[in-house]
C-alpha positions as CSV (number, residue, x, y, z in Angstrom):
1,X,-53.2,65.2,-95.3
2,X,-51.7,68.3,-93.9
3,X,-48.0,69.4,-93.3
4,X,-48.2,67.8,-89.9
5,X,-49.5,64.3,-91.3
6,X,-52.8,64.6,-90.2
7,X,-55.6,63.7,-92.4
8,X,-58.9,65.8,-92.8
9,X,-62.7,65.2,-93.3
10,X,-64.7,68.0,-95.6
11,X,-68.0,68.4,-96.9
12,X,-68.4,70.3,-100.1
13,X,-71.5,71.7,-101.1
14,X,-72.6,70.9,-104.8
15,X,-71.4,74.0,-106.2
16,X,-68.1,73.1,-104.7
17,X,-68.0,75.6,-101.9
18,X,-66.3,74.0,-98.9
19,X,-68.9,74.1,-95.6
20,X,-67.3,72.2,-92.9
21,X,-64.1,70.4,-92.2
22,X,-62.3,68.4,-89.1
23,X,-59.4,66.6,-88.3
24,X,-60.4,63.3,-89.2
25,X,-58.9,61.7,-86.0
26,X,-61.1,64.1,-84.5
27,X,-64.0,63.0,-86.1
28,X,-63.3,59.5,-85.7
29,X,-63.0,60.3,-82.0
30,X,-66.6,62.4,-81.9
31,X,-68.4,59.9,-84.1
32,X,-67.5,56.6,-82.2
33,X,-66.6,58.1,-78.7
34,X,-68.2,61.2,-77.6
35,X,-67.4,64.7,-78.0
36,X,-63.6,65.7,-76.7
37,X,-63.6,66.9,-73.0
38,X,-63.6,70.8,-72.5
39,X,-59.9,71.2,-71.9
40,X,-58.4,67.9,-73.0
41,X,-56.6,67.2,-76.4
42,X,-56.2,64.0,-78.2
43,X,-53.3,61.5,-78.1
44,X,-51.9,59.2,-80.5
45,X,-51.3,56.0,-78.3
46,X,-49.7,54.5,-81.6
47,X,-47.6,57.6,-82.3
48,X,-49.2,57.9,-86.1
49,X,-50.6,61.3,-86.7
50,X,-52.5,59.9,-89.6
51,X,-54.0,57.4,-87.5
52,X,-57.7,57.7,-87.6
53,X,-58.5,54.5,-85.3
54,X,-60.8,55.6,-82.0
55,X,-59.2,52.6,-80.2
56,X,-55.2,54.3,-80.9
57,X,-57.0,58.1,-79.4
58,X,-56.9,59.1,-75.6
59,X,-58.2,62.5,-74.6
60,X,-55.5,64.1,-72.5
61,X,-54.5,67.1,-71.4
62,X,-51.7,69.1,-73.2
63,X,-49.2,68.6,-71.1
64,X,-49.6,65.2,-71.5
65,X,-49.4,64.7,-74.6
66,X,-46.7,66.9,-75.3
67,X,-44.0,65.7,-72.8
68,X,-43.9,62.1,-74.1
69,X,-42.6,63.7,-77.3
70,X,-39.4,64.7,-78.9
71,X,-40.4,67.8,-79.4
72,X,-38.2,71.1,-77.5
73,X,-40.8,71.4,-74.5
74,X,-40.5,67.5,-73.8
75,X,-37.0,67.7,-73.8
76,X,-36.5,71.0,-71.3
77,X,-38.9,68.7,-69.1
78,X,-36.8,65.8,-68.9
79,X,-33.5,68.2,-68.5
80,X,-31.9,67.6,-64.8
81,X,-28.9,69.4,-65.5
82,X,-27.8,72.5,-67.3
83,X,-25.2,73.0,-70.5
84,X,-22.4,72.8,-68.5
85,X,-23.3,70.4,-65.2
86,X,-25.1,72.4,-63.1
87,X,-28.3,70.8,-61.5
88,X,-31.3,73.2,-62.4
């Protein structure tokens, strides 16, 4: 797993020179799905970055999967009001 919490797939060649590696819920997607939409992202439905399950995945756009989130661009979207009252 990486710093984020999201597990990878890599093939290694015998003389142990890596040749190809994916996000595994990526590959999970590809292999059981389809191939990711130009333009579209995948989601966690289940909120588990490790999560590998096809079933848990929903290609989305960005936007959509970001403003769901906790992160600082989900909350500016949900902001109605500024520091002090105002109405933005």
């Amino acid at each position: 797993m990486d710093q984020l919490g999201y597990g990878h797939y890599q093939i290694t060649l015998m003389s142990g020179t890596p040749r190809w590696a994916m996000v595994a819920h990526r590959f999970a997607y590809w292999l059981y799905i389809g191939a990711i939409p130009n333009g579209l992202t995948l989601d966690h439905l289940c909120r588990n970055r490790a999560c590998e399950n096809p079933e848990h995945l929903e290609a989305v756009t960005m936007r959509e999967n970001v403003l769901p989130g906790e992160g600082t661009p989900a909350q500016r979207a949900r902001q109605t009001m500024f520091l002090r009252g105002h109405p933005l």
